[in-house]
PABADO-305050 format. One line per 8 residues: number of its first residue (from 1); for each residue x negated, y, z negated of N, C-alpha, C. Coordinates in pm, 1 decimal. Each point is the difference from the previous one (the first is absolute). Example, Ala and Ser with C-alpha at 12.3 -4.5 7.8 and 13.67 -1.06 7.14 Angstrom:
BEGIN
1> -1319.0/-569.0/-780.0/89.0/119.0/0.0/-90.0/120.0/0.0 ~ 35.0/105.0/72.0/-82.0/119.0/-6.0/77.0/109.0/-73.0 $
This chain:
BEGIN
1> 3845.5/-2389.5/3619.9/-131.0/41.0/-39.5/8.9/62.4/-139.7 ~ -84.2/-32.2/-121.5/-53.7/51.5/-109.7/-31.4/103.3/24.0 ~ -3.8/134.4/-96.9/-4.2/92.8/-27.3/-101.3/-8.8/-134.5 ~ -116.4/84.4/-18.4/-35.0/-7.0/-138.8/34.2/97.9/-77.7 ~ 0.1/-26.0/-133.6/58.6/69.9/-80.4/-106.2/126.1/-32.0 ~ -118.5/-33.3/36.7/-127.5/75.5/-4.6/9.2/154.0/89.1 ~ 81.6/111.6/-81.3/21.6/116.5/104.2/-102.2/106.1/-27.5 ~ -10.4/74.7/47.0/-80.4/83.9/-6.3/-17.8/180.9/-99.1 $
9> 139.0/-46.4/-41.6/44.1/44.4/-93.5/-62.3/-111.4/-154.7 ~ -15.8/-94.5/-2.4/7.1/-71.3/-94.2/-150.6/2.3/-35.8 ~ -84.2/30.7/124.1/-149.7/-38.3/1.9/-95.6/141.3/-67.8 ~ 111.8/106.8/43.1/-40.5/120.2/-79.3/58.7/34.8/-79.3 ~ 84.7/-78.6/-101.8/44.7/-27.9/-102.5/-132.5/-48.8/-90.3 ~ -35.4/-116.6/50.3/-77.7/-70.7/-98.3/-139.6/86.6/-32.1 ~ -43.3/76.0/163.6/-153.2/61.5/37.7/40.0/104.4/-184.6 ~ 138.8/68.5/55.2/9.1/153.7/-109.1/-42.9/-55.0/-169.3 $
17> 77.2/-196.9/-36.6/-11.7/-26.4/-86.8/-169.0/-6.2/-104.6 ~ -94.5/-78.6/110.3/-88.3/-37.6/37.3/-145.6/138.7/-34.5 ~ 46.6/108.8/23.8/-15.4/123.6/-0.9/-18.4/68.8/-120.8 ~ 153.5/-29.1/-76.2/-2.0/71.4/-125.7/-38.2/-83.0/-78.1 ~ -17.5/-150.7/-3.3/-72.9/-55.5/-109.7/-125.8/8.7/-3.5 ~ -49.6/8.8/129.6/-144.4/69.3/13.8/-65.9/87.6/-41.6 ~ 99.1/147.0/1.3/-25.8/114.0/-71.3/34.0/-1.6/-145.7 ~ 104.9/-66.0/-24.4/6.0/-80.3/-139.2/-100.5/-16.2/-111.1 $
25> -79.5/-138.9/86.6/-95.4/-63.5/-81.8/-124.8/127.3/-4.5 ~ -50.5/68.7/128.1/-113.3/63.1/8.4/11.2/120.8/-98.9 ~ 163.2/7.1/-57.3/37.7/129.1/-86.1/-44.2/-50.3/-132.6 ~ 24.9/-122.9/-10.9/-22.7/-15.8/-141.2/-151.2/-83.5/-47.8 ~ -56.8/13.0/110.2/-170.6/-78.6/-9.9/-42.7/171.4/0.6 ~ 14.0/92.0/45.2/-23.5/139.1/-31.9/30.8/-3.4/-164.5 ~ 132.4/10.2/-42.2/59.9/21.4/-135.1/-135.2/-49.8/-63.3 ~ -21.1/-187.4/34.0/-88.3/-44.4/-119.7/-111.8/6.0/-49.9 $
33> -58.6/92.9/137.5/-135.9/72.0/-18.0/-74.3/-124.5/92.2 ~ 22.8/-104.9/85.6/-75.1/-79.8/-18.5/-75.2/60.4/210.5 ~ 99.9/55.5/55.6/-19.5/37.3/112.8/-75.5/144.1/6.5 ~ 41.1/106.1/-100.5/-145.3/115.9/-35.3/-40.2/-7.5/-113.4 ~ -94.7/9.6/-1.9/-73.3/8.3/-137.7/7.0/104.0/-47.7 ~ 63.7/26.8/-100.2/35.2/103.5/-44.5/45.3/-31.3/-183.4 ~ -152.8/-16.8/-29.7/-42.8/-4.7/-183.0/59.2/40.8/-90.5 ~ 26.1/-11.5/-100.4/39.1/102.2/-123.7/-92.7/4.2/-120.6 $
41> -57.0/78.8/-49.8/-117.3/-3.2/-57.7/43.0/121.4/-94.8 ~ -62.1/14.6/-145.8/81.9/55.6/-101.8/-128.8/77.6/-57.6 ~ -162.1/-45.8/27.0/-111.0/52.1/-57.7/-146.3/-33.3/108.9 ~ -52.5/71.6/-3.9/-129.5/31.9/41.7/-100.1/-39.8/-50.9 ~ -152.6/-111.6/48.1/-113.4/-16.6/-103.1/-113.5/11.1/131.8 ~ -76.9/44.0/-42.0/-103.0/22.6/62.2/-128.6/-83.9/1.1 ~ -107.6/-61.1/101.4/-104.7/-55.8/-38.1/-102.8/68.1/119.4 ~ -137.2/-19.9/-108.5/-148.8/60.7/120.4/-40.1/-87.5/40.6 $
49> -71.4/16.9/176.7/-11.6/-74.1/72.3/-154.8/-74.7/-31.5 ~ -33.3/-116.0/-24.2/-133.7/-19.7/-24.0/-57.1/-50.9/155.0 ~ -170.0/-39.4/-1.0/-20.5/-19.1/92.9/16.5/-165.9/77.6 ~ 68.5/9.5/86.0/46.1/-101.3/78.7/162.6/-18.3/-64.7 ~ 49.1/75.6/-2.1/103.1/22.3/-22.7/95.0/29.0/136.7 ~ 158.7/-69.0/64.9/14.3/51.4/100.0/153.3/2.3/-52.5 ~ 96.2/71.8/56.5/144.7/33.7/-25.8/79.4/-126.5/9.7 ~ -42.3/-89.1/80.2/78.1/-111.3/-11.3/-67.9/-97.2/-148.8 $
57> -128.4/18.1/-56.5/-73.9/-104.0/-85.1/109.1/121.6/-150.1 ~ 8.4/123.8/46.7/108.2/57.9/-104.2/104.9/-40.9/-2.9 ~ 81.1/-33.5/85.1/119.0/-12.8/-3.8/14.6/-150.8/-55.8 ~ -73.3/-98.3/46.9/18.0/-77.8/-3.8/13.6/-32.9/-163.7 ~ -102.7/11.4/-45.7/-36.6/18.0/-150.4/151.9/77.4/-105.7 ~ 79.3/84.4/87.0/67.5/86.7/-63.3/146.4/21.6/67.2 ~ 56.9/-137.4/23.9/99.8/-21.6/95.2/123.5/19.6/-27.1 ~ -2.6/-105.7/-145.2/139.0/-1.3/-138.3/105.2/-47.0/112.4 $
65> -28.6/-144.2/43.4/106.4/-31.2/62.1/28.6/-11.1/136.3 ~ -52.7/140.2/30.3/23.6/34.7/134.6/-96.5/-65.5/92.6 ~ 10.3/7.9/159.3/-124.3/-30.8/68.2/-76.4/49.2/-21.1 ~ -147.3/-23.6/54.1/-63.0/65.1/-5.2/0.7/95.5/134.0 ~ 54.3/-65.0/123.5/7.7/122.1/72.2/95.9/115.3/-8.2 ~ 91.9/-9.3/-84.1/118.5/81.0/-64.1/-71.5/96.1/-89.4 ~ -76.9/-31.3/-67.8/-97.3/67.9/-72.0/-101.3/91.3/35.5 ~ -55.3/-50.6/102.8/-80.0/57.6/125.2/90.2/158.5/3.5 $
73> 69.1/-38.4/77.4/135.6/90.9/84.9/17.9/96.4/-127.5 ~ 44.7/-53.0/-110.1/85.4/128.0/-151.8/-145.5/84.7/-41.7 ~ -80.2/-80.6/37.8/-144.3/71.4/-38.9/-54.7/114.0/60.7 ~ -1.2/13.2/147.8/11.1/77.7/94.8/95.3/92.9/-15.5 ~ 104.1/-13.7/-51.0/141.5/118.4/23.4/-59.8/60.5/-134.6 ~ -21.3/-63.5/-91.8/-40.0/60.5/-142.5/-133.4/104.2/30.2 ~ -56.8/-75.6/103.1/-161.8/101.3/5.9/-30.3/75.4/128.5 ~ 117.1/64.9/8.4/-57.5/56.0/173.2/-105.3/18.5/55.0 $
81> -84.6/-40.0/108.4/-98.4/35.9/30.0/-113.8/-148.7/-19.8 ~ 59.6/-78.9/-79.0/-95.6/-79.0/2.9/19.8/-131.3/94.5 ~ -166.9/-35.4/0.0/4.0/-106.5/122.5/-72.1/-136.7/-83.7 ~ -2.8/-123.0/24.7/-74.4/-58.3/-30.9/-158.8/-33.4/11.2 ~ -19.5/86.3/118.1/-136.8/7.8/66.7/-44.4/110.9/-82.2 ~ 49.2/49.4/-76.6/-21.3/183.2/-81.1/-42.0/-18.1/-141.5 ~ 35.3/-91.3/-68.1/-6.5/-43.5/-131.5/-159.6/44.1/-18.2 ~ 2.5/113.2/-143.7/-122.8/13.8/-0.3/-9.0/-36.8/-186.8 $
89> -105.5/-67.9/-16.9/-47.5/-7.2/-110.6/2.7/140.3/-125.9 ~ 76.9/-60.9/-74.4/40.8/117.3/-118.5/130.9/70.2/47.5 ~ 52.5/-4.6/122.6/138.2/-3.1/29.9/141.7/-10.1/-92.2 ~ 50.1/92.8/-59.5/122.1/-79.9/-20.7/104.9/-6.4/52.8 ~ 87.9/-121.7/-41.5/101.8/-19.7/144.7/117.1/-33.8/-85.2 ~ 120.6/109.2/-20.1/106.4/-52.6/-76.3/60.7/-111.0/79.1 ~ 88.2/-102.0/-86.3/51.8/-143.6/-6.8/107.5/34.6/-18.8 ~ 117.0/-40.2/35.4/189.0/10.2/-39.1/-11.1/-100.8/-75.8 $
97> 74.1/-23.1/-105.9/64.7/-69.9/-83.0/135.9/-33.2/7.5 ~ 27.5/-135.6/2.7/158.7/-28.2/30.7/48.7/37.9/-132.5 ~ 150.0/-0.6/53.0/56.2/9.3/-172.6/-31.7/-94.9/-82.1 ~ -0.2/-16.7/-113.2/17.1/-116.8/-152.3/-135.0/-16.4/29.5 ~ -107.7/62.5/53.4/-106.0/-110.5/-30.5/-137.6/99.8/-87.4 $
């Protein structure tokens, strides 16, 4: 009778391998920023809200690259307190600026 070479030692060999390339890759999709969003922005510009104006029709307009729901999100951390349902006419709402731009 055959014996497989398949031990159980060998199988949590591969699981441990399997593991750290996992934590690996998820370490360095962290590193590249692409798993948190986490901006770098070098200057501040500000714009007033006109009427029919909404945080996403801002962002969108004022993206430089980025999504616009990424924009959404840096917009909010930049403006505590604000909502998109809140936007009031004559409002101003500082904008992040990426670097070089």
């Amino acid at each position: 009778m055959k014996t497989s070479t398949y031990t159980k030692e060998k199988a949590v060999s591969k699981a441990t391998k399997m593991f750290v390339v996992l934590i690996v890759a998820i370490a360095a999709l962290i590193a590249s920023g692409l798993l948190i969003n986490n901006p770098t922005y070098c200057d501040v510009s500000s714009v007033v809200a006109y009427e029919g104006d909404t945080l996403w029709s801002i962002a969108q307009t004022n993206c430089h690259g980025n999504s616009t729901t990424n924009m959404v999100y840096d917009i909010e951390k930049l403006n505590p307190g604000m909502s998109n349902r809140y936007l009031q006419i004559g409002e101003t709402i500082n904008l992040p600026m990426k670097e070089g731009k």
